[in-house]
N, C-alpha and C positions, 0 to 999 in steps of 0.2 A: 156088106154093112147093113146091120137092121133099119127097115123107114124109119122107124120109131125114132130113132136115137137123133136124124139126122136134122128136124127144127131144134133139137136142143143145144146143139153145137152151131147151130145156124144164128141161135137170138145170142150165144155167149161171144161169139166172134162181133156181133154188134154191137155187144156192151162194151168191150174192149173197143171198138173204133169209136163209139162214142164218150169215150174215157179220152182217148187220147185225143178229143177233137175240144175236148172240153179243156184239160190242158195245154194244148196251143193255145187256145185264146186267151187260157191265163196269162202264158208267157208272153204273146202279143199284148196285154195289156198293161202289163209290168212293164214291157219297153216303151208301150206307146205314153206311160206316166212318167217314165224315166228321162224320156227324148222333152217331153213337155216340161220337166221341171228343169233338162237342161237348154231350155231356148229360152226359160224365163231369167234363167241367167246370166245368159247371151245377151237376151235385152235390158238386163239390167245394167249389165257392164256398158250397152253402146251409149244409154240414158248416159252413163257417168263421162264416156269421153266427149258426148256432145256437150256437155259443159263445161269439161275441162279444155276443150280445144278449141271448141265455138265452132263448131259444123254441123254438116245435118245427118239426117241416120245414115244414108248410105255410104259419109265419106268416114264414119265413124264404122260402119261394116265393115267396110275396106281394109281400118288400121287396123283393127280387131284382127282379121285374117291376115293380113302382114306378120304382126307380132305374133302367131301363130306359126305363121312360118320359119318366121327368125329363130325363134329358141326352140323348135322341135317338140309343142308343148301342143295341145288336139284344143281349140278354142274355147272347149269350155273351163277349164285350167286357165286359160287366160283370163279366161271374165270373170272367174274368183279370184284370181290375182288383183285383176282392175278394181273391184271390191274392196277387196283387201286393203288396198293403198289409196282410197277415196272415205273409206269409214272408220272410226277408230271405237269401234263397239268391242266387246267381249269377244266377236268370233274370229275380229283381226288378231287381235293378241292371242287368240289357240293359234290360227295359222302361222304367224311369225314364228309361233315355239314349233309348231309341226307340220309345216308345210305339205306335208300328204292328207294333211285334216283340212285343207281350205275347201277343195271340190265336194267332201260331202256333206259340211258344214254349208256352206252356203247352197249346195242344193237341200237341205233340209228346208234351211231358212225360206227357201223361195216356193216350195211345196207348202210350206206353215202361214206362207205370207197369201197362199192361194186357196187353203182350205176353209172349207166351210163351218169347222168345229173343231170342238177341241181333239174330240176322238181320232178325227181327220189328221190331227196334228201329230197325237202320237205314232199313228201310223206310219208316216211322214220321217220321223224320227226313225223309227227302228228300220225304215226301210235304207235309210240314204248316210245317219251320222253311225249307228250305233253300230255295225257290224267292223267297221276299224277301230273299235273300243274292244270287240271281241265279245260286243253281253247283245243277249237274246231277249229282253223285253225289255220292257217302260212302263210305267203309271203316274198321270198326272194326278195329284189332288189339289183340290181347291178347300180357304181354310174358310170356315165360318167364324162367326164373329166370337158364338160360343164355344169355341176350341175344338170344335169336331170336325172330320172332313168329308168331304163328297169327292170320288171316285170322277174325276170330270172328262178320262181319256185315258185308253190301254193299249196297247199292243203287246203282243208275244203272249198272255192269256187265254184260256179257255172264256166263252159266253159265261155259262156256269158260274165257272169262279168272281166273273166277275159282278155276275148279279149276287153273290153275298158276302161283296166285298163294296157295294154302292154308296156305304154311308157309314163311317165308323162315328161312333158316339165320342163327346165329350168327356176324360178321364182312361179311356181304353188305353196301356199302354202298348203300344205300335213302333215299327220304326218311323214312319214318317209322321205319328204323333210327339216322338222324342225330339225329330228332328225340327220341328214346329215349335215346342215349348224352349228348347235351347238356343230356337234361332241362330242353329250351325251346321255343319255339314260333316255328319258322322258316318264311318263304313262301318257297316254292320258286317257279322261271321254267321247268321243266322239266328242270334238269341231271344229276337223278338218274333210275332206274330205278323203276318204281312200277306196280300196280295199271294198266292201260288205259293206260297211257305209251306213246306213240307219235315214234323220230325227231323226225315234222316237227308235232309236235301244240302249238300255240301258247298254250297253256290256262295257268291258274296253279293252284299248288294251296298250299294249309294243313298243315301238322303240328304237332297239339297235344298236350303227353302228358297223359290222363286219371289224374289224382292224388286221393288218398282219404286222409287221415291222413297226410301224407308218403312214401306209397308210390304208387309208379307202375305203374299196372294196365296199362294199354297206351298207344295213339296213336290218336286221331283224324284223319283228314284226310281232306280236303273240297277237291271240284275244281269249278273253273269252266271254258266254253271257250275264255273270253281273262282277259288278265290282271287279277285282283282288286283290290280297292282295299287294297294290303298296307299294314298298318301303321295301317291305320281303327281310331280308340276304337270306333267303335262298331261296327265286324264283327265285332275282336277279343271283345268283351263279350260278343256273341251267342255266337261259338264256345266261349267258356269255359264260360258257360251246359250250351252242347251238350256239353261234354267233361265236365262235373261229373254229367249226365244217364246218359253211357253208363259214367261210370268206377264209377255206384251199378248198373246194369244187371250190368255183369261182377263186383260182391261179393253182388247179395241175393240171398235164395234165389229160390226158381221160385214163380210164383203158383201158387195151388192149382188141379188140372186142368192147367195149362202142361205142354207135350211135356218132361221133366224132372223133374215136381215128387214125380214116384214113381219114379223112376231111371228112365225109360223111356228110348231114344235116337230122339228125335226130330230128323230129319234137318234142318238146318238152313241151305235152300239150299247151295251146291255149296263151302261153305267146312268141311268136314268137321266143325264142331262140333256136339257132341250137345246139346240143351237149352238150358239157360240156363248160361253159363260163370261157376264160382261161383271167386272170388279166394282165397287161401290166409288161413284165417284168419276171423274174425265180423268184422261189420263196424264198423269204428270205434265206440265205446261200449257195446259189447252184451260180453258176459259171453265169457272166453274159453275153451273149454271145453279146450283143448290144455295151459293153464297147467300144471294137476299134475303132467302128465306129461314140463312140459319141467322141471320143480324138480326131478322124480323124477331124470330125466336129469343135473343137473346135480350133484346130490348125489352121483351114484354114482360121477361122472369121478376121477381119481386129481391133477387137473392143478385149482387156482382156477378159478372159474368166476360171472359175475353174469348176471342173466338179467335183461334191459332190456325197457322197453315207451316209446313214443312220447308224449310229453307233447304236447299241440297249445293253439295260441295261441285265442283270442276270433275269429281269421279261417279258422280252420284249419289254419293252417301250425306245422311243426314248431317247437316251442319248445325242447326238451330232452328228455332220457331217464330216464325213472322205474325206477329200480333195483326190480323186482319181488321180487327173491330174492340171498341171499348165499350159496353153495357153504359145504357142512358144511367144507371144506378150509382154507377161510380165514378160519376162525372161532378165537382164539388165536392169530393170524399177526400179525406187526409189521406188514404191510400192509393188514389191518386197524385196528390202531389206529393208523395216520399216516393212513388216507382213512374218518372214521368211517361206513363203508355201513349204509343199515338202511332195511327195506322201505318204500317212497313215499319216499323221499328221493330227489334228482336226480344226475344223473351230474356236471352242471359245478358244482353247490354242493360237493357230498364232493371231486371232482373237480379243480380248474380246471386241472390240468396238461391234462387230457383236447384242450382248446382247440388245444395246439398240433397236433392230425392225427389223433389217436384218434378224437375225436366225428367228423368231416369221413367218416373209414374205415365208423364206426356208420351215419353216417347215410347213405351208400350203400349198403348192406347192406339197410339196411331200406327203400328206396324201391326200388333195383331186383330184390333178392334174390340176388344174384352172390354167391356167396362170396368171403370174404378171410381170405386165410393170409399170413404172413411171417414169417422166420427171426430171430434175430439185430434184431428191432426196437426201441428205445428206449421203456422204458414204464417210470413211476416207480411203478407200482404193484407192476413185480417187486424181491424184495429184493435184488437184483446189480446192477438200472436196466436191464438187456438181458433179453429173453427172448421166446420163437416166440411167436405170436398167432393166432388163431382165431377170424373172426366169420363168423357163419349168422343167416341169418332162420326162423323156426319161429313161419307163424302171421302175425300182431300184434307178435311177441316177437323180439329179438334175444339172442342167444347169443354172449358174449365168454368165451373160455378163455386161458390164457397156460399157458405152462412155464416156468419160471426156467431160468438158462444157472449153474446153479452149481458150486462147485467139483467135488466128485466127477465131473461129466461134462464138464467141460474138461480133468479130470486124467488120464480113460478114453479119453479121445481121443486125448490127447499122446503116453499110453505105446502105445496101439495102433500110433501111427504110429510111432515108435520101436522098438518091437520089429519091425516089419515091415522098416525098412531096415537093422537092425541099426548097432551099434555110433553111436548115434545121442541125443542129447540132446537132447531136446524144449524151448521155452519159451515165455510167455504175457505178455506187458504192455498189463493191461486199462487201453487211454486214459480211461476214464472214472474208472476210482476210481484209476489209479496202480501195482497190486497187478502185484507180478511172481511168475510160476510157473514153476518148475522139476519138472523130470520128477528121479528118482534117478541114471540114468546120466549128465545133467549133471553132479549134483554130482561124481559120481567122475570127469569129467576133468577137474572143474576141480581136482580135488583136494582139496576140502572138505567136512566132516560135515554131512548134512541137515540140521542145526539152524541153519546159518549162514543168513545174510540171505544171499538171491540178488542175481548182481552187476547191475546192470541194465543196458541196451546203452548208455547213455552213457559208461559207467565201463569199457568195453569198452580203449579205449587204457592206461588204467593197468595192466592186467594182459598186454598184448602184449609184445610184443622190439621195444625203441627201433629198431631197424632198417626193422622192419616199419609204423611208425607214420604213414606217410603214406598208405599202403595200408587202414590199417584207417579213418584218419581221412574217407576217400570214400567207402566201405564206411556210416559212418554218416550223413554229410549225403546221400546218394541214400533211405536208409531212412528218417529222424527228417524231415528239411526237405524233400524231393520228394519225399517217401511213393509212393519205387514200389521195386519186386521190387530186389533187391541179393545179390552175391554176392561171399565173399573167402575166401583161404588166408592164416593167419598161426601165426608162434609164440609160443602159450602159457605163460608163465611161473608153473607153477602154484605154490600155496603149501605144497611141500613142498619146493620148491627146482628140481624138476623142470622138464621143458619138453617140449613136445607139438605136433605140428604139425597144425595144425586148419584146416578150412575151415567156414566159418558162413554160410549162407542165412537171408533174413529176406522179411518182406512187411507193406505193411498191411492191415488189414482194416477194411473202409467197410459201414455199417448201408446200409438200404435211403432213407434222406434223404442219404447221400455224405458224414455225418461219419463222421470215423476211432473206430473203436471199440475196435480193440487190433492189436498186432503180434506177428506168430507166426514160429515158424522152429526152424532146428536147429543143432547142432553135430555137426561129423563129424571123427571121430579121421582122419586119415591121415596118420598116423606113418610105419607100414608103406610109402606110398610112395616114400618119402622117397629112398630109394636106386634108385628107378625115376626118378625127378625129377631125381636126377643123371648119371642114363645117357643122359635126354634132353638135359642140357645138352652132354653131348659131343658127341648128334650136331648138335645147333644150333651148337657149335663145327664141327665139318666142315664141314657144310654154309654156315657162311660163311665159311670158308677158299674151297672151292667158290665162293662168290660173289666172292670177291675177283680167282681166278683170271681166270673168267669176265669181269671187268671189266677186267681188264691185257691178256686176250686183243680184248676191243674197242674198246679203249683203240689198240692196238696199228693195230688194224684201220682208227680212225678217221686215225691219222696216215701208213697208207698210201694212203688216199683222197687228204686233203688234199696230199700230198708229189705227188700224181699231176693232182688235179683242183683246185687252188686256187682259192676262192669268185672270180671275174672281177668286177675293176669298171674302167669305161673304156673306149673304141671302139677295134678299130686297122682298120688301111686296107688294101687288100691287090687289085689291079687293077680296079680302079673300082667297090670294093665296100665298104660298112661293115660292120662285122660286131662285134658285142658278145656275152658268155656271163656267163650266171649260174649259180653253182651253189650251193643251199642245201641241207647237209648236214640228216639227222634231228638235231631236240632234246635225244633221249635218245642214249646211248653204244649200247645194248644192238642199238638199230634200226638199225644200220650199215647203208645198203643198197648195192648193186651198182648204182648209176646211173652213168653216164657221158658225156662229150661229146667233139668234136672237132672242129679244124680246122685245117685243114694246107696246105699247098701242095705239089701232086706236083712229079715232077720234067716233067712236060706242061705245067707251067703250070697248069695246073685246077688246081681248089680242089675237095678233100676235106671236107665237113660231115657228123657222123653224132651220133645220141645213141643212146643204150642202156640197158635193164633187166634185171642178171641176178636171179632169183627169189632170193627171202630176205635175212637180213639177216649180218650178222656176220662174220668173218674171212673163211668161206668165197666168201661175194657178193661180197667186196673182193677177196679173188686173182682171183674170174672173171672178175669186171669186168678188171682189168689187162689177166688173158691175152687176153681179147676184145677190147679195145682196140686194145691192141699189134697182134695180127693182123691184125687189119680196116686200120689203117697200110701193115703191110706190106705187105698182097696189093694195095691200093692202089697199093703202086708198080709193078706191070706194067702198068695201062693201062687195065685190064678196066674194066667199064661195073657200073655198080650192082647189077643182079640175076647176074650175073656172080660179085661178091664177096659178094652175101648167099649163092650155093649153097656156096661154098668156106668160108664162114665159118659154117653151117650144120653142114659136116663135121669141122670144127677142132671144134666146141661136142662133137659127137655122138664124137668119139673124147679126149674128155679123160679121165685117169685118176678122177675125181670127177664122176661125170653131173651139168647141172645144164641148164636153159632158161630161155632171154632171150629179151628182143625187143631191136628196133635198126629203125633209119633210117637210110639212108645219101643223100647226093647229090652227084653230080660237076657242078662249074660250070664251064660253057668260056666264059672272059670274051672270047672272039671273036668267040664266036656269038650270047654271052649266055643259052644253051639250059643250064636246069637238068634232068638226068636221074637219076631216083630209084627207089629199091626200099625195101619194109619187110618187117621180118619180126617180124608179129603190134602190131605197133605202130600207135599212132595215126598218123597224115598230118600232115604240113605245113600250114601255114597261109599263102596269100597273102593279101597285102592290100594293092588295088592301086584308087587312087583314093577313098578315103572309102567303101571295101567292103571286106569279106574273105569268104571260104570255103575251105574244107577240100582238099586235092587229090584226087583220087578214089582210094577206098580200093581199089587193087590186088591182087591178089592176091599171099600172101607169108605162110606157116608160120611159128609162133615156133621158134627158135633151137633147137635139140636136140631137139625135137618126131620130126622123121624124116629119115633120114640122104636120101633119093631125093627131099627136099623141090625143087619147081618156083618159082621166082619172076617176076613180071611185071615191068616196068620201065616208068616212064612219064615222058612231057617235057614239061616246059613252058618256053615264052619268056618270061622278063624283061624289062621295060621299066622306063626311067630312072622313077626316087620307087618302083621296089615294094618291100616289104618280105616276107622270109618267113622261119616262125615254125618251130622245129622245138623241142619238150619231149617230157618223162616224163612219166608219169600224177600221177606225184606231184603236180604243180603244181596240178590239176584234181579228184584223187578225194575225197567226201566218203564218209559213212557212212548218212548221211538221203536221198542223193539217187541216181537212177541217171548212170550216164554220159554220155548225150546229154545230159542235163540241163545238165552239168558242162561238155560241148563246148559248147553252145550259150553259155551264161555266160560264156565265155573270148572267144568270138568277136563278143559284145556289147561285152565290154569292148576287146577289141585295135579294134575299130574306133572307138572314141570319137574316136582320134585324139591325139597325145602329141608335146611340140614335139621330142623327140629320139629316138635310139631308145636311148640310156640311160635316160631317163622312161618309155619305153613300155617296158620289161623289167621295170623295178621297181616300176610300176602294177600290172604281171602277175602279179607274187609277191606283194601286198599283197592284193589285191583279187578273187582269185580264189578265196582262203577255204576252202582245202583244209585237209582236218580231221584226217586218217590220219597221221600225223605223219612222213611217209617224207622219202627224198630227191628233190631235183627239180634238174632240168637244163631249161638255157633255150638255147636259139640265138638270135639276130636278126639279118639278113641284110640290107641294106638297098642297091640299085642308086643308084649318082649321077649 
C-alpha cells in the first residue's frame, strides 16, 4: 500500500465515526425528549388521581402502576386514559373515537404545554400526534388583524422555504388564506399556493382555523404526500384536537424561563417570530385588564358608544354579546330607553333588531379583528333609524360607535352644495320616515314662506304648466318607480302668480343592504336662459330648412338615376346572347350613389357591356355617373378596343370642371368570333362561369378613373363557349363592414356557382344572398352564350 494513500483513508474512516457518534446522540436525544414528554404525562395523570381519590403522589404512583398492571397497558397509556376520563376537551373526544390516538395526542399536548414557542410546538406535533395521521409536516399561522398571516411555527420544512413563506400579505389567495376568510375547515388537492407546494406535488393537505372564545387566532394545516382520508370523523376529531392545542399556544403567556417569558427575543426557527406569540387580549375567562381603559375611551367619544364582550355557550361557541359598558352619551337618550342596555345584559335580549346584520358585523369583528365602518347604515338604535357605524376589536372586547345622520347635518350639507353651484335649491325625502327637506333658496323659487309644508316630488305635476306635464310626468316615474338618476326642464307656476323656468335633477339613495333610503336633488332657476333657448330654436329652424333643401336636392338626384338607369327585370336577346341587368338603388335618399351599367350595340355589331363607380354619394355622383356614362357610349362608337376607351375616358374624368374618380369595366363582344375583350379601371373583374365552375378574369392592370391623366391600361381576351355565363357588378353587391374583400369575392363566387335554372334566378339569388351591409348602390350584368 502506497504511504500517501494511507492518511486519506485514515481521516475518511473518522468522518464516518464521527457521523455515526453524531447520530446517536441524535437518537439519544429523541428518546431522552421522548421519555420526558412521557413522565410529564405520567405526572399529569398522578396530579388527576390525587384529586380524584384524595391521596398523596406516591399512593397515587402506586394505583397508576397497579392499573398498569391490570390491563396489560405500559403506564403511559394509562395516564392518557386517566386524562382522558378527567378532561372533557377536544383531545378526549379524538380519543373516545380512536383510542390508539390518546398516547400521542396527549403526549403532544404535554410537549406543547412544556415548550417555549410556538416553533417548539410544532415540532412537538409532527414528532408525537402527526405520524399516526400518516402526514409529514405542519404550519402554524397566526392571523393578523389585517387579514394576512405570519408563519408563527413549522415542522417537516426546509429553513429556506420557510424564510419565504414568513409573512403572506393581505388578499394572497392561499390555502390557509381561504381557510381564514371562510372560517372553515377545507382539504385542499393542491390548487392553491402554500408552504412546500410544489406544481407536480401530489400530496393533500388540511386547513383548520384555530378558534378560542369565538375569535380566530390563526390556521393550522397539515400535509400529507398523497391524498388524505378527507372528510374522515376521525382525522377531522384529531385535527380539531390539534387546532384547539395550538390556538391556546398562540394566547397563553410564555412558560417561566421560555425564550420570551422576560421579553427576551428568542429566535424561533426561520419564521421570524420572537418567543411565544401571545393573541390580543387574556385569555378567554381570565380578568381583562384593558377593560377600564376601553370604558375610559368610550366615555370620552362625543359619538354613542357600547363596549361588548363575547358570551360562550357550554361547547364554546359564541352565544351572544354581553354589553360590558353604556357610553356617558347615551345615558338620558330615547335610545336608551327603547333598548333598556345595562351592564351583563345581552346584545339580542335589549337588542333583537341587532339579528337582522348588526350581530353577523359583531361577530366578525370579533373573530377575525378586521375593522368595520359604513356610512348611511340602517340601525334602529339611531334616533333617525340611519347613521355611520364603527366596529373594532380591543382585546376580548368589541367596540360599537354610531353617529346619528340628523337634521342639522343633512341641512349643512344641502346648503353647502347649494351655495357652491349657486342659484340652486337643495332637497331631501327621507324613504324611511317620509320627512321632506327643503334648503331656503328652494322655498324662494317656489315662491313660499319657510313656514309652509315642502311640496314633495309627487305633487311636482300640480304646480307645473299643463303644457309641460308629460315631461314632468317621466321625469317622476324614472325617479319614484325606476329609482335611477333623472333629469328635466319645466315651468313653474309659482304661488304668487308668477312663473319660472326651472330644470330639476334628482337620484336615489341605497343604504349599504340596496334598500332606498332617501332621494336628493336640486332645483335650478333658468329663467335667464330662456331667451338663449329661443335663439337656439331658430337655428334648429334653419338648420331644418337646411335639411329639407338637402333632401329635394337628393330627391332630385335619385329620380335622375332612376330616369337614366331603371331597376331591369326580364331577359332580352341580342346575337346569340342573353343578357339580363339589375339595378338596386341605396335604401336611404341621402346615399345616392354614382353606380352605373350598360349595354348597347355599336354600330359594328359588337356589343358594348360596362359598369361603373363614381366616388360619393349625392347629386354630384349622379351627374358624374351620367357624364361618364354618356361618354364611354360615345367614344364607343369609333371602334376603338377596351383599354383604348378606358385611356380617353380617363381623360374626359381628369379634365371635368368638378374633379371627381371612378372605377368602371368595360367589354366589347364580337358575336363572330365570340372573343370578349376587356379593360378595368380600378375595378373588380368579371366573373365567368363556365360548366358548374366559375373564376375571376385576371386582374389586369388598369388606374381608377381621374387618379392620372398619362394613366396606361392593359386589355385582355377571352373565348366564349355555348352555356357560359359572365358576371360583370359594383362593389356594392359584395361589400360588408365585418368582413374584408376577398372574403366577400370568394362568397359571391360560391354562390354564382351553385347553379340557378335561369339567369334571371341567378341575378336575384345574387342580390338576396350575398348579404351586403353598406347600404350603397349595386349594378349587376349577366351575360349568357346560347
Amino acid at each position: 500500500m502506497d504511504d500517501t494513500t494511507a492518511p486519506a483513508e485514515e481521516a475518511t474512516g473518522d468522518l464516518g465515526r464521527l457521523a455515526a457518534t453524531v447520530e446517536r446522540l441524535r437518537r439519544e436525544l429523541a428518546d431522552s425528549r421522548r421519555a420526558a414528554d412521557d413522565r410529564a404525562l405520567v405526572e399529569l395523570a398522578k396530579g388527576v388521581l390525587v384529586g380524584r381519590l384524595g391521596c398523596g403522589p406516591a399512593q397515587a404512583a402506586e394505583q397508576l402502576t397497579t392499573l398498569a398492571g391490570r390491563s396489560g397497558l405500559s403506564p403511559v397509556e394509562v395516564a392518557a386514559d386517566v386524562v382522558n376520563a378527567a378532561a372533557h376537551d377536544r383531545v378526549s373526544v379524538a380519543a373516545r373515537a380512536e383510542p390508539q390516538a390518546a398516547v400521542p395526542l396527549r403526549a403532544a399536548e404535554s410537549a406543547a404545554l412544556d415548550a417555549g414557542d410556538t416553533q417548539a410546538v410544532a415540532r412537538s406535533l409532527l414528532e408525537h400526534a402527526l405520524p399516526a395521521l400518516g402526514a409529514t409536516a405542519v404550519a402554524v399561522w397566526a392571523a393578523e388583524t389585517d387579514g394576512s398571516l405570519t408563519l408563527a411555527g413549522y415542522a417537516g420544512f426546509g429553513p429556506e422555504e420557510a424564510r419565504s413563506w414568513r409573512h403572506v400579505p393581505p388578499g394572497v389567495d392561499t390555502m390557509a388564506g381561504r381557510s381564514l376568510a371562510g372560517r372553515r375547515t377545507i382539504w385542499h388537492s393542491g390548487d392553491l399556493p402554500s408552504i412546500g407546494r410544489r406544481p407536480a406535488d401530489p400530496g393533500g393537505r388540511v386547513t383548520m382555523p384555530m378558534t378560542t372564545g369565538g375569535r380566530v387566532l390563526g390556521v393550522l394545516e397539515i400535509c400529507w404526500p398523497d391524498a388524505p382520508g378527507a372528510g374522515s370523523s376521525r382525522v377531522e376529531r384529531q385535527i380539531e384536537a390539534l387546532a384547539e392545542l395550538c390556538a391556546y399556544t398562540l394566547t397563553a403567556p410564555p412558560a417561566p424561563g421560555a425564550p420570551g417569558a422576560s421579553g427576551a427575543s428568542g429566535a424561533s426557527g426561520a419564521s421570524g417570530a420572537s418567543g411565544v406569540r401571545t393573541g390580543p387580549g387574556a385569555p378567554p375567562g381570565e380578568p381583562d385588564s384593558s377593560l377600564p381603559e376601553l370604558i375610559d375611551l368610550a366615555d370620552a367619544l362625543p359619538d354613542p358608544a357600547l363596549v361588548l364582550r363575547a358570551r360562550l355557550d357550554a361547547r364554546g361557541g359564541l352565544a351572544d354579546f354581553e354589553v360590558r359598558h353604556v357610553s356617558r352619551r347615551l345615558h338620558g337618550t330615547p335610545a336608551l330607553e327603547a333598548h333598556p342596555f345595562k351592564a351583563g345584559g345581552l346584545l339580542l335580549e335589549a337588542f333583537p333588531q341587532a339579528a337582522g346584520g348588526l350581530f353577523g358585523r359583531v361577530e366578525r369583528v370579533h373573530a377575525t379583528g378586521e375593522p368595520f365602518r359604513s356610512e348611511r347604515m340602517p340601525l334602529a338604535l339611531s334616533m333617525t333609524g340611519v347613521a355611520d357605524v364603527s366596529l373594532t376589536r380591543h382585546g376580548e372586547n368589541v367596540l360599537l360607535v354610531w353617529r346619528d345622520h340628523d337634521e342639522d347635518a343633512r341641512l349643512a350639507g344641502l346648503l353647502e352644495h347649494a351655495q357652491r353651484l349657486g342659484r340652486i335649491g337643495g332637497f331631501e325625502e327621507n324613504a324611511v320616515t317620509g320627512e321632506v327637506t327643503w334648503t331656503a333658496q328652494l322655498y324662494a323659487l317656489y315662491g313660499l314662506p319657510p313656514g309652509e309644508p315642502p311640496v314633495p316630488l309627487e305633487r311636482l305635476r300640480e304646480h307645473a304648466h299643463p303644457d309641460d306635464g308629460v315631461t314632468v310626468g317621466h321625469f317622476l316615474r324614472t325617479v319614484l318607480h325606476h329609482r335611477r338618476f333623472a333629469a328635466a326642464a319645466f315651468r313653474l307656476r309659482r304661488a304668487d302668480g308668477g312663473a319660472r323656468h326651472l330644470r330639476v335633477v334628482a337620484e336615489p339613495v341605497f343604504g349599504p343592504d340596496g334598500r332606498l333610503m332617501a332621494t336628493r336633488g336640486a332645483y335650478q332657476d333658468i329663467s335667464s336662459q330662456h331667451w338663449t333657448e329661443v335663439a337656439l330654436a331658430v337655428t334648429r329652424d334653419q338648420l331644418a330648412h337646411s335639411e329639407r333643401e338637402s333632401a329635394e336636392r337628393n330627391r332630385l338626384a335619385l329620380q335622375l338615376q332612376h330616369a337614366i338607369m331603371p331597376p331591369s327585370h326580364g331577359t332580352t336577346r341580342s346575337d346569340g346572347l342573353r343578357i339580363a341587368v339589375r339595378y338596386r338603388p341605396a335604401q336611404k335618399d341621402h346615399l345616392v350613389g354614382g353606380d352605373w351599367y350598360d349595354v348597347v350595340t355599336l354600330p359594328s355589331r359588337r356589343i358594348l357591356l360596362s359598369v361603373g363607380d363614381v366616388a360619393g354619394h349625392g347629386m354630384e355622383a349622379a351627374t358624374g355617373m351620367v357624364v361618364l356614362r354618356n361618354a364611354l357610349r360615345g367614344l364607343a362608337a369609333t371602334g376603338a378596343g377596351p383599354a383604348q376607351l378606358m385611356s380617353w375616358l380617363n381623360l374626359v374624368t381628369c379634365h371635368l370642371a368638378d374633379p371627381m374618380t371612378a372605377t368602371a369595366v368595360c367589354g366589347v363582344y364580337d358575336p363572330a368570333s365570340r372573343v370578349l375583350s376587356w379593360a378595368r379601371a380600378g375595378h373588380l373583374p368579371p366573373i365567368l362561369l363556365r360548366e358548374r365552375d366559375g373564376s375571376e378574369l385576371p386582374m389586369i392592370k388598369g388606374p381608377l378613373l381621374g387618379a392620372f391623366t398619362d394613366a396606361a391600361y392593359e386589355e385582355g381576351r377571352v373565348r366564349l363557349r355555348a352555356d357560359d355565363t359572365l358576371l360583370l357588378y359594383t362593389d356594392g353587391l359584395i361589400e360588408r363592414r365585418d368582413r374584408n374583400l376577398r372574403h366577400a369575392q370568394d362568397r359571391l363566387l360560391a354562390i354564382a356557382t351553385r347553379g340557378a335554372a335561369t339567369l334571371d334566378r341567378l341575378l336575384d339569388d345574387l342580390l338576396i344572398r350575398c348579404g351586403s351591409d353598406t347600404d350603397d348602390d349595386t349594378c349587376l350584368i349577366g351575360v349568357q352564350l346560347t
